[in-house]
C-alpha positions in Angstrom: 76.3 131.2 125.1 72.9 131.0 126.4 70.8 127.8 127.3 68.8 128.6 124.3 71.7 129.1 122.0 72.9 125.9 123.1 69.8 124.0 122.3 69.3 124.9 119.0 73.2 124.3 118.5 72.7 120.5 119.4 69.4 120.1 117.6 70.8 121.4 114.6 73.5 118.6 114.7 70.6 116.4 114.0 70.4 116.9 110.0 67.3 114.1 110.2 65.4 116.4 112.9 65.9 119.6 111.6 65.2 117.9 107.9 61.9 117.0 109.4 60.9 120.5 110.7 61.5 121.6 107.8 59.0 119.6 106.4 56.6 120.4 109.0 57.0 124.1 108.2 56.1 124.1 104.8 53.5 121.6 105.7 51.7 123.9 108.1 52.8 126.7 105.4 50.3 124.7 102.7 47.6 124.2 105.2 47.5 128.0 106.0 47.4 128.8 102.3 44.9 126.3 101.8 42.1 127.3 99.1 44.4 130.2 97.5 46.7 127.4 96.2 44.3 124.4 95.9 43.5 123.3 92.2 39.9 123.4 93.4 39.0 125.9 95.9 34.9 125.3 96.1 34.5 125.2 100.0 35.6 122.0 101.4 37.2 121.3 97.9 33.7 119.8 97.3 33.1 120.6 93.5 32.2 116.6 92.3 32.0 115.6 89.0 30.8 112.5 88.6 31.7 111.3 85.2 35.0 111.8 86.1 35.4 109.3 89.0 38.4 107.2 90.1 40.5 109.0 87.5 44.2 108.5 87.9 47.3 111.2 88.7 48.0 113.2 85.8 44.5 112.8 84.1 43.4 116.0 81.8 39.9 116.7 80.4 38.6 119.4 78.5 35.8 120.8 80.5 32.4 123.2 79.3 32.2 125.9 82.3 28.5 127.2 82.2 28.0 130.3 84.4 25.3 129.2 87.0 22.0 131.4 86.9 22.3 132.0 91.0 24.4 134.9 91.8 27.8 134.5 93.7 29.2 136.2 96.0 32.8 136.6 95.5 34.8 137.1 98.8 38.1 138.7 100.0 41.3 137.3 99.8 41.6 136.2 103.4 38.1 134.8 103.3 38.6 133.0 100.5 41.7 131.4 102.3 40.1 130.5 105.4 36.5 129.2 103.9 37.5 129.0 99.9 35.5 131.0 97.2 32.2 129.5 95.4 32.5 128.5 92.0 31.0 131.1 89.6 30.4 128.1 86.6 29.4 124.6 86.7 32.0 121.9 85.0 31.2 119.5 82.4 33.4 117.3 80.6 33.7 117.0 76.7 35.8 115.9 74.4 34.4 117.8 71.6 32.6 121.3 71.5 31.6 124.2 68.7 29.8 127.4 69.6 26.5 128.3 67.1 24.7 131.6 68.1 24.1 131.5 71.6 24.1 127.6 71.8 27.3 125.4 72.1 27.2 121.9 71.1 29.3 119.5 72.9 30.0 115.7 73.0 29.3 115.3 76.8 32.3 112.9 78.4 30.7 110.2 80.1 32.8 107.6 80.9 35.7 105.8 79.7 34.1 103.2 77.9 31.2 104.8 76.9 30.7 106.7 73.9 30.5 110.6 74.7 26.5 112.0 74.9 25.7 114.9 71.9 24.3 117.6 73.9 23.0 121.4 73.3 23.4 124.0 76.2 22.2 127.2 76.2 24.7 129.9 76.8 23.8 132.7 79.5 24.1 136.1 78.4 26.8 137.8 78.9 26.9 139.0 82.6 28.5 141.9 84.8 32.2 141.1 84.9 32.7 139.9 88.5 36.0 141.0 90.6 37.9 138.2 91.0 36.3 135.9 88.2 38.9 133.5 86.7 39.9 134.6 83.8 40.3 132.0 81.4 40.9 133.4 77.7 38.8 130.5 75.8 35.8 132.0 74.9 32.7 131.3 73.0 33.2 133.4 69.4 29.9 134.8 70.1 31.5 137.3 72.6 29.7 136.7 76.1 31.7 135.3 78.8 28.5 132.8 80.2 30.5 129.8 78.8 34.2 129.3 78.6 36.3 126.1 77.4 39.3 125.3 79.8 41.8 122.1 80.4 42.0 120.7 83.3 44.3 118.5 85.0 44.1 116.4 87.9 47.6 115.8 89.4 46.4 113.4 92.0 43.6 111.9 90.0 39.7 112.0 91.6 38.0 110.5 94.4 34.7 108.4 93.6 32.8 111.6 93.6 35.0 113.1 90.9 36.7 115.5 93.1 40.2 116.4 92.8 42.6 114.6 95.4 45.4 117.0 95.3 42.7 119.6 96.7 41.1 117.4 99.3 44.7 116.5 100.5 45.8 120.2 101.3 42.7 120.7 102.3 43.0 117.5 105.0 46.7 118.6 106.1 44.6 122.0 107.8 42.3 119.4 109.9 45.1 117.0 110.7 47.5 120.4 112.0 44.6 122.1 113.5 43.3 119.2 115.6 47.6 118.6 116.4 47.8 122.3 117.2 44.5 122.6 119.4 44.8 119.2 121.0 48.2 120.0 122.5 47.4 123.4 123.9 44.2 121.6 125.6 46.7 118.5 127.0 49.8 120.8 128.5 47.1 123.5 129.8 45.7 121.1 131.9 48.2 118.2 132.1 51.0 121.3 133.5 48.1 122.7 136.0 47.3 119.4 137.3 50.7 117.8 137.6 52.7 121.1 138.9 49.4 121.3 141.9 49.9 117.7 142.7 53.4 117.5 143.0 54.1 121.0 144.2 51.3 120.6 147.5 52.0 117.1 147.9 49.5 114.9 150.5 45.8 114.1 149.8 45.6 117.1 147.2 48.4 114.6 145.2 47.1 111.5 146.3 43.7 112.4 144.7 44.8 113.7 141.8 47.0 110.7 141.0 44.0 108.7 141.4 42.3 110.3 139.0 45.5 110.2 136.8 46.3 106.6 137.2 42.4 106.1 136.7 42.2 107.7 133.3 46.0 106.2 132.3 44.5 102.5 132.7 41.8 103.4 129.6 42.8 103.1 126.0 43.0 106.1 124.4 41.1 105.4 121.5 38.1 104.4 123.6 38.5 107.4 126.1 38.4 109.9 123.1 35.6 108.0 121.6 33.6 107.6 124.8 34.3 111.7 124.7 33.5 112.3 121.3 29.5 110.2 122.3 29.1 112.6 125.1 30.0 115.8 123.2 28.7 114.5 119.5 30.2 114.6 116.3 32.3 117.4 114.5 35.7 119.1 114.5 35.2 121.3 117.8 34.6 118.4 119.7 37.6 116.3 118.3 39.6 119.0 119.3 38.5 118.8 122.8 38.1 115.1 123.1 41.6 114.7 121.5 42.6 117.0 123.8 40.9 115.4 127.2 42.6 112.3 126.3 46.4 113.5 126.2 46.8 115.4 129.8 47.6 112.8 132.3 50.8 112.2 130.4 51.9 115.7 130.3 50.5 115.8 133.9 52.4 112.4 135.1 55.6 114.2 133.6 55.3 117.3 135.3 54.7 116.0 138.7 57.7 113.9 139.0 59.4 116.8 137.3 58.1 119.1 139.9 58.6 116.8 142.7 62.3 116.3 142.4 62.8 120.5 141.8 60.6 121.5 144.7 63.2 121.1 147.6 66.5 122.5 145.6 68.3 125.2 147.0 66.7 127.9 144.5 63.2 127.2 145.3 64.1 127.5 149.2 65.6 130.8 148.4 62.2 131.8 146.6 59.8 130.5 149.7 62.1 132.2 152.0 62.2 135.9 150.6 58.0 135.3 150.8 57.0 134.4 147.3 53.6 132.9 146.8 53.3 129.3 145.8 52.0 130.7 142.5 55.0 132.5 141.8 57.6 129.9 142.8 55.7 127.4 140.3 55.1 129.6 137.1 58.6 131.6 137.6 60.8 129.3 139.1 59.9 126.0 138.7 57.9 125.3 135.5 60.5 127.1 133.4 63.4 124.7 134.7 61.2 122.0 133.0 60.2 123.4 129.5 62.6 120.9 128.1 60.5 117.7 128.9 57.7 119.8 128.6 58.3 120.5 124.5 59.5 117.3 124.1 56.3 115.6 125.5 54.4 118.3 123.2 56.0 117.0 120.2 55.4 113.5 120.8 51.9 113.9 121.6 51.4 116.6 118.7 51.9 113.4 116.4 49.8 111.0 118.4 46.8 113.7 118.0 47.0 113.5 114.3 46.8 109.7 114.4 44.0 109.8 116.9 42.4 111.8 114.7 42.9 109.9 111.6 41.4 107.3 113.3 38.1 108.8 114.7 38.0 109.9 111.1 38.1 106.5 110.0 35.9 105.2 112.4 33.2 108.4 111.5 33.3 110.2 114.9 36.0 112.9 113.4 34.9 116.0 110.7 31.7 115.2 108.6 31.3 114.8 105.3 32.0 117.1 102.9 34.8 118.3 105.1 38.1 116.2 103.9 40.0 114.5 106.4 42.9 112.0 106.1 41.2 109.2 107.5 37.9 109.8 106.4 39.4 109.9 102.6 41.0 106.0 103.8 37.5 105.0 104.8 35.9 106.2 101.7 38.5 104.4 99.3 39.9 101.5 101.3 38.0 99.4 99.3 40.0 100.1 96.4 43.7 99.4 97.8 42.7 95.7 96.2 42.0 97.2 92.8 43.3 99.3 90.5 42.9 102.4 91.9 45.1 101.5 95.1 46.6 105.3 95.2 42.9 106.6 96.8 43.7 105.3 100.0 47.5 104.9 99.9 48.1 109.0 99.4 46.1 109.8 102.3 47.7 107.2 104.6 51.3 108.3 103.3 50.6 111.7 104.2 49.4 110.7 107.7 53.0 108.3 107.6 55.4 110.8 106.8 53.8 114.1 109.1 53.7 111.5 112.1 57.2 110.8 111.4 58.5 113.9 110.9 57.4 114.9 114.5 58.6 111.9 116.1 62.1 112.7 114.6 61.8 116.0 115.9 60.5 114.7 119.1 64.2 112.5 119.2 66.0 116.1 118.4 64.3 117.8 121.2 65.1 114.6 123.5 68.5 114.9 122.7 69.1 118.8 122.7 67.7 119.3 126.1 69.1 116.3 127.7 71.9 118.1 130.4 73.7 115.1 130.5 74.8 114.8 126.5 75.4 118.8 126.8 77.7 118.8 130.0 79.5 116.4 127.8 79.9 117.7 124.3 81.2 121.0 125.5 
């Protein structure tokens, strides 16, 4: 049995950790869908409706769909996955509706308490079928296709913009993974290249760089990555690099004692005295010897990226507005935990909960499969 047989043995003991990548996979499964699954798949799920603001889970509304004048593009199938597909109508509420001629007459929804609004719209004639139109079969009697009458249901209620949670919540999972995903690679590509150099060369080449290291460990993290995010401004590129510039002197701490305890054993002897460059004794013989603290690390600070996120989010130094983030939907709706419309800013923070849980569970798997110790002893 291989070492890699044997890891995944062990951390399939663990029913909790494996649960939990479970749920990680068909999380990052939903985020790579994204808009070809979302209920509203408008770019940045960003199709508001005002008069249907702070509506709970499970609310349905009839809703007038007038084909807008401006032309839209319709896009591919991957495009419309990665950057969603622009709505071809525009969305009005009513409770009541008849079609006369080339006119519909609908009592406009306006609000719970108020009395719905008699109104007259004008229906568009009937235009070139577009491919990939939504094809919703309630149509106006008078045959063109520039109005339709559907039913719509919010599963997650609406944000105070009227737009549809469940959307903006799929939509927020992609940011949350991607900014996870990008911020890791950033940490253990220069946290590994940093920690192997310092505690492969030893002398003032380590003792500078663990200067530097023991400098940037003594700042909070929050303030380092928000310090970052001032210098390189606001938006998702730069989280992803300020997230990122905040999380290598762990991985670089943990490589250099790692390195420093592996550097004088009898294999890596064997490798400097058959003439191997210092390059090639690191990245062949030494760094793979430690991908088990390596991944482990990885995991743990995959779940501290999405909370550091969350929080720049809530703070307004993550993704603008429109784009949906996690926190960014807790700072819009916080205000409301105290009133009636509480699940705004708890369905956002429970997503945040239970994705940064599932990787710290998996973090304890990892821990626990690669610890040489527990697997000299359980065989």
């Amino acid at each position: 049995m291989t070492n890699d047989q044997r890891t995944w043995k062990i951390f399939k003991r663990n029913k909790i950790a494996v649960a939990a990548l479970v749920f990680i996979i068909i999380t990052i499964v939903i985020a790579i869908l994204g808009y070809l699954i979302m209920p509203d798949s408008t770019p940045m799920a960003n199709n508001m409706t005002i008069q249907l603001s702070l509506k709970k889970p499970g609310s349905e509304f009839m809703m007038l769909r007038l084909r807008k004048t401006e032309p839209v593009d319709t896009v591919n199938v991957f495009t419309k996955m990665l950057f969603g597909q622009p709505s071809f109508y525009r969305d009005i509420p009513v409770t009541g509706y008849r079609f006369v001629k080339d006119s519909v007459y609908v009592d406009e929804y306006i609000g719970g308490e108020d009395k719905p609004e008699k109104k007259v719209y004008q229906i568009p004639g009937p235009p070139r079928p577009l491919k990939g139109e939504p094809l919703n079969i309630a149509t106006p009697p008078s045959g063109g296709r520039g109005a339709i009458i559907i039913h719509k249901t919010f599963w997650l209620g609406t944000d105070i913009y009227g737009r549809d949670m469940l959307s903006r919540l799929i939509l927020g999972s992609r940011i949350s993974l991607a900014v996870g995903l990008m911020s890791v690679i950033i940490s253990m590509l220069l946290g590994v290249t940093i920690g192997a150099v310092a505690g492969y060369f030893g002398g003032w080449v380590d003792g500078a760089l663990s200067w530097l290291m023991n400098i940037l460990w003594s700042l909070p993290a929050l303030l380092l990555v928000i310090a970052i995010s001032f210098a390189l401004g606001k938006g998702l590129w730069q989280i992803f690099i300020a997230v990122g510039l905040s999380m290598w002197v762990e991985v670089a701490r943990l490589v250099r004692g790692q390195v420093l305890s592996l550097k004088q054993v009898e294999f890596v002897e064997a490798a400097r005295s058959l003439g191997f460059n210092n390059t090639r004794i690191i990245t062949r013989h030494i760094l793979p010897n430690i991908i088990g603290p390596i991944l482990v690390l990885a995991s743990s600070n995959f779940a501290s990226a999405i909370l550091l996120e969350a929080g720049l989010s809530f703070l307004g130094f993550g993704a603008q507005p429109p784009m949906p983030t996690w926190g960014g939907m807790i700072k819009e709706h916080y205000g409301y935990i105290v009133m009636d419309s509480a699940f705004l800013a708890i369905m956002p923070g429970l997503a945040i909960m239970l994705l940064v849980y599932a990787f710290n569970l998996v973090t304890v798997g990892l821990r626990d499969a690669f610890d040489i110790k527990s697997q000299s002893t359980r065989f």
